[in-house]
C-alpha positions as a Python dict, from the first residue, in 0.01 Angstrom:
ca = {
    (1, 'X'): (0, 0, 0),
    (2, 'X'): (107, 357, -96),
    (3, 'X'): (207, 586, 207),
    (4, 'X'): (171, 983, 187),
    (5, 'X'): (362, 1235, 388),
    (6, 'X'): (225, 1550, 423),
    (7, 'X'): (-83, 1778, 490),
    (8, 'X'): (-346, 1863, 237),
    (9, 'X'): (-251, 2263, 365),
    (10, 'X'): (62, 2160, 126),
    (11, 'X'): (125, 2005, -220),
    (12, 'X'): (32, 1666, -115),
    (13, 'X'): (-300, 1836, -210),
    (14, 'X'): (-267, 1716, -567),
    (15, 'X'): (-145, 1366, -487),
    (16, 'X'): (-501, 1308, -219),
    (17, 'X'): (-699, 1445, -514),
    (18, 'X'): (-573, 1217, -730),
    (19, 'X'): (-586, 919, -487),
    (20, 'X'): (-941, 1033, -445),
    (21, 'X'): (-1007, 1062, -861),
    (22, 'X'): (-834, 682, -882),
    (23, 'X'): (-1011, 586, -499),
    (24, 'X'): (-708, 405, -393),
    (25, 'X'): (-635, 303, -64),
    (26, 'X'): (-331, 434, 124),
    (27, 'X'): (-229, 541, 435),
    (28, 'X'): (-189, 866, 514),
    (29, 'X'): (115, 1023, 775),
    (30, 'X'): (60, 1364, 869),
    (31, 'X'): (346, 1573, 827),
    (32, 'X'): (314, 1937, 928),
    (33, 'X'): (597, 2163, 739),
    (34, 'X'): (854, 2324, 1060),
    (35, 'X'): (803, 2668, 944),
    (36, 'X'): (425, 2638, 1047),
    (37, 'X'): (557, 2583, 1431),
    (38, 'X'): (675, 2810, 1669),
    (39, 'X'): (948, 2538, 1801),
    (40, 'X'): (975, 2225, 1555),
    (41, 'X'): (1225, 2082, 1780),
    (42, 'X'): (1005, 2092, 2092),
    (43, 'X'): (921, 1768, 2309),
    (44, 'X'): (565, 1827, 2253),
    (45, 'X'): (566, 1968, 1887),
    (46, 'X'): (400, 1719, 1649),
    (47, 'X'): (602, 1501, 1321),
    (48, 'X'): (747, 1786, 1102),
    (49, 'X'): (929, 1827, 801),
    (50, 'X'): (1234, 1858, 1109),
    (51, 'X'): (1167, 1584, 1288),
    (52, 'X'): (1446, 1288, 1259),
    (53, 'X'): (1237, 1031, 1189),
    (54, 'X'): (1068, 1224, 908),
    (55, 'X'): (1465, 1380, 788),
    (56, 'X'): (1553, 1028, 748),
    (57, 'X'): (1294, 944, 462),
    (58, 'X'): (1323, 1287, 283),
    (59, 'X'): (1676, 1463, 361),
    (60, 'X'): (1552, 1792, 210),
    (61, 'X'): (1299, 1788, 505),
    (62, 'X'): (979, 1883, 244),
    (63, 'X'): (642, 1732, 181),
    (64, 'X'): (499, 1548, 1),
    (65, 'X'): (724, 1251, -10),
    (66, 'X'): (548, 900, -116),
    (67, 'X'): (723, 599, -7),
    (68, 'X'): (562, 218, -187),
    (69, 'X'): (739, -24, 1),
    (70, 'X'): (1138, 27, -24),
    (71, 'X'): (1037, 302, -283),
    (72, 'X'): (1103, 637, -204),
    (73, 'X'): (1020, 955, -421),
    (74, 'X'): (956, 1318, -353),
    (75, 'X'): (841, 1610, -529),
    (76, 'X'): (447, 1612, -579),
    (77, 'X'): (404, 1638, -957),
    (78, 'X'): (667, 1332, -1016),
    (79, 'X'): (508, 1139, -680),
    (80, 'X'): (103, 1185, -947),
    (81, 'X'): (287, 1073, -1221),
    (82, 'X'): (432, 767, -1048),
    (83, 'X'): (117, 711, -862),
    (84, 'X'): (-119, 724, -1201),
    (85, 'X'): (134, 505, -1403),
    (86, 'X'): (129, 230, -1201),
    (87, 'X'): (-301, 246, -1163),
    (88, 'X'): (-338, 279, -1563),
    (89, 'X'): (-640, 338, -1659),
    (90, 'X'): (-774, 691, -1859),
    (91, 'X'): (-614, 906, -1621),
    (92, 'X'): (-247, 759, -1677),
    (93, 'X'): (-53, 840, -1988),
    (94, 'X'): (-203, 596, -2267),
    (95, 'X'): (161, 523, -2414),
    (96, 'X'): (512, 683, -2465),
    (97, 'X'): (442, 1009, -2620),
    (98, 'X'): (182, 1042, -2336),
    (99, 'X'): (408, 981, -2095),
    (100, 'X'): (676, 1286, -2250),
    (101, 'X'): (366, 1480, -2282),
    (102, 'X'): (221, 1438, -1924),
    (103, 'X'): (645, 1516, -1819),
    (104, 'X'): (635, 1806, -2054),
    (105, 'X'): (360, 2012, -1899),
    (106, 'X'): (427, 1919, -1557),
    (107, 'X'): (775, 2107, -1597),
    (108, 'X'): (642, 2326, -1806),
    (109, 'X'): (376, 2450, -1505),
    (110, 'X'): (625, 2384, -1221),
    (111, 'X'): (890, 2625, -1411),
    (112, 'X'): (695, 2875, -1607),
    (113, 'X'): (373, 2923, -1359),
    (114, 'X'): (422, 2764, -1028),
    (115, 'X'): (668, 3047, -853),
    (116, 'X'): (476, 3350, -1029),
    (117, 'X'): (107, 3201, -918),
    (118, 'X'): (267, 3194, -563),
    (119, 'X'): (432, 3489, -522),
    (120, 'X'): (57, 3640, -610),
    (121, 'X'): (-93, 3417, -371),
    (122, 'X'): (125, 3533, -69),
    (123, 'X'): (77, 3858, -141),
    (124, 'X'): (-280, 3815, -76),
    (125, 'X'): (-248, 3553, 224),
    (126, 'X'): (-4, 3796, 409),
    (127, 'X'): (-222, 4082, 392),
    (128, 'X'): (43, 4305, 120),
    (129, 'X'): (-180, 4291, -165),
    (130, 'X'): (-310, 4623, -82),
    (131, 'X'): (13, 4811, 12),
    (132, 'X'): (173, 4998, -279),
    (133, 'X'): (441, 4786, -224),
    (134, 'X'): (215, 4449, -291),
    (135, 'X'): (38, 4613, -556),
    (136, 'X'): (310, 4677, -733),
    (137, 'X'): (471, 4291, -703),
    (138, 'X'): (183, 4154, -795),
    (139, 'X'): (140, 4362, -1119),
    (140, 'X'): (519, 4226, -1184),
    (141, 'X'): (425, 3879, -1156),
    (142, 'X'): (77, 3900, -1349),
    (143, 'X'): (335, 4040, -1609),
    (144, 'X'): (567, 3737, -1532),
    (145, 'X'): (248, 3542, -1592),
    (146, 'X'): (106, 3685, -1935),
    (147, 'X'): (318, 3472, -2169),
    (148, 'X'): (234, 3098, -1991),
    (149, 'X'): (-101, 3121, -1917),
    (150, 'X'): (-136, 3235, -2301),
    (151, 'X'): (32, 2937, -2394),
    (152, 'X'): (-176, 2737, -2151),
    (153, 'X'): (-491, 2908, -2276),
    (154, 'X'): (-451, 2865, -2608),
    (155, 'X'): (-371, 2474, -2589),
    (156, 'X'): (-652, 2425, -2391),
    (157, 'X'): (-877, 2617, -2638),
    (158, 'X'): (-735, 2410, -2874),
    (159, 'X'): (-737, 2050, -2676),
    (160, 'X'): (-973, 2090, -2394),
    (161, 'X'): (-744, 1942, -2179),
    (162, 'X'): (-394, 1906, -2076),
    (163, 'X'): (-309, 1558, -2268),
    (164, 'X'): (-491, 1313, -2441),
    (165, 'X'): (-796, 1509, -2489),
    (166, 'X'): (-942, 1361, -2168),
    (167, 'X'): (-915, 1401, -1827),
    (168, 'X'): (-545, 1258, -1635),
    (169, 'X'): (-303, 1361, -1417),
    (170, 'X'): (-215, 1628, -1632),
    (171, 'X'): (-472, 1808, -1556),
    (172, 'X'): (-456, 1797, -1181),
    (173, 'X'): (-98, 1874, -1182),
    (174, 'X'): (-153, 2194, -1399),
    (175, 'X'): (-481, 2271, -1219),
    (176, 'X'): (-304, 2287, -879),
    (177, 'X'): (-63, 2505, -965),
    (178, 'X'): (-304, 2708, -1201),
    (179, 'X'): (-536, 2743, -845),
    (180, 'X'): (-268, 2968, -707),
    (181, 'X'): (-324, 3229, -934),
    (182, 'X'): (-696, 3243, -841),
    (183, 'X'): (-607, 3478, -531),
    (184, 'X'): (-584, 3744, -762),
    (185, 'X'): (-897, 3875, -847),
    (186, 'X'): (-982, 3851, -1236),
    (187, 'X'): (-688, 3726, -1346),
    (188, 'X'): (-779, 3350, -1465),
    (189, 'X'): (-1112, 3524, -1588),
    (190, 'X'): (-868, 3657, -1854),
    (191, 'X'): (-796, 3360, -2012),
    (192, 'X'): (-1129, 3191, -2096),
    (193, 'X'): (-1001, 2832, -2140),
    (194, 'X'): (-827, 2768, -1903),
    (195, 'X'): (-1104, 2973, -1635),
    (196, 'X'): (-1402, 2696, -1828),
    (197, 'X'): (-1116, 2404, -1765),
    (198, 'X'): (-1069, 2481, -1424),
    (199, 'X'): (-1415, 2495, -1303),
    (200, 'X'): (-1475, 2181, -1443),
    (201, 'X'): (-1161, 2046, -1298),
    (202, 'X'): (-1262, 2165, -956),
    (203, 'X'): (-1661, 2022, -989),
    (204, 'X'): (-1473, 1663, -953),
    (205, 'X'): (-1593, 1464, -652),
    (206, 'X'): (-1203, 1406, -601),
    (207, 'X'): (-1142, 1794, -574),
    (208, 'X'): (-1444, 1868, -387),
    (209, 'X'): (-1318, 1595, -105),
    (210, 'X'): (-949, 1664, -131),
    (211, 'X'): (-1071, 2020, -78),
    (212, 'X'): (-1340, 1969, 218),
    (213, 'X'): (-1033, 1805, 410),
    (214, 'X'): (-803, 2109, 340),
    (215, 'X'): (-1061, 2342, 472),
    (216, 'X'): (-1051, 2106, 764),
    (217, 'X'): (-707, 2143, 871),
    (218, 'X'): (-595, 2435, 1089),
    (219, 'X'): (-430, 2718, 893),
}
């Protein structure tokens, strides 16, 4: 059986919603991320990202890490892409060129989207978005933005979805990192496809519980 480490207040997010999409069974370790605690090292603090035990199954002390038996990987978007390959099924790559594909736009969104999406986001979350100061990043990173959500839009136009012309892993892993970007008000409203693709994305059942269990955490 698969075992997660993490929080859904993290980027195991995207692997829960698509354990959810696939309804696998796996067992879930919560791992809150150090930063989030006043003392991480503290008798009483609970399993962080800088606890030992956790440090000695992921080194760079970060969740999501997914370990399947002696298997061991990290990173979120690689940990979906494991996960879905070894379901099969319509969400996992249907062959080869799939598979590159499926690779292609989860670096793509990861290197192009991801960092821009959140600088936006904690602008907003930490209360600078209405500063001049805040204002004025996030106007840098819509900018920063312009040219990949294009790109996004248009294939999407084009494909209706990520890869495949159906609904995979693809799409979650873009979606998630798209969803950061919805902090700022009107922004994915600019780009019509990829606003109608991630409504629909987010009407799943496996969003709407991966979602319901976020809200549930403390903040």
């Amino acid at each position: 059986m698969l075992t997660i480490y993490g929080v859904s207040r993290s980027r195991a997010s995207r692997n829960f919603w698509l354990l959810n999409e696939l309804d696998l069974e796996f067992e879930h370790v919560p791992v809150i991320q150090a930063y989030r605690l006043p003392d991480p090292a503290a008798e009483s603090a609970p399993f962080n990202t800088q606890s030992p035990g956790f440090l000695s199954i992921s080194p760079a002390g970060a969740v999501p890490v997914l370990r399947d038996g002696d298997f061991v990987l990290s990173e979120s978007l690689a940990m979906n892409l494991y996960i879905a390959g070894k379901a099969g099924g319509p969400l996992a790559p249907a062959n080869a060129r799939e598979t590159a594909l499926m690779e292609q736009w989860a670096l793509y969104g990861a290197t192009s989207i991801e960092a821009h999406a959140l600088a936006i986001l904690y602008a907003h979350s930490e209360g600078r978005a209405k500063s001049p100061e805040g204002e004025a990043e996030i106007a840098a990173e819509v900018a920063r933005l312009r040219r990949p959500l294009g790109v996004l839009n248009s294939h999407l136009r084009d494909h209706g979805h990520v890869v495949g012309g159906r609904f995979t892993v693809a799409d979650i892993n873009m979606a998630e990192i798209v969803r950061y970007a919805h902090a700022e008000p009107g922004l994915i409203a600019g780009y019509p496809a990829i606003a109608e693709w991630l409504a629909a994305c987010h009407a799943r059942p496996g969003f709407k519980a991966m979602w319901e269990k976020r809200l549930a955490e403390p903040a």
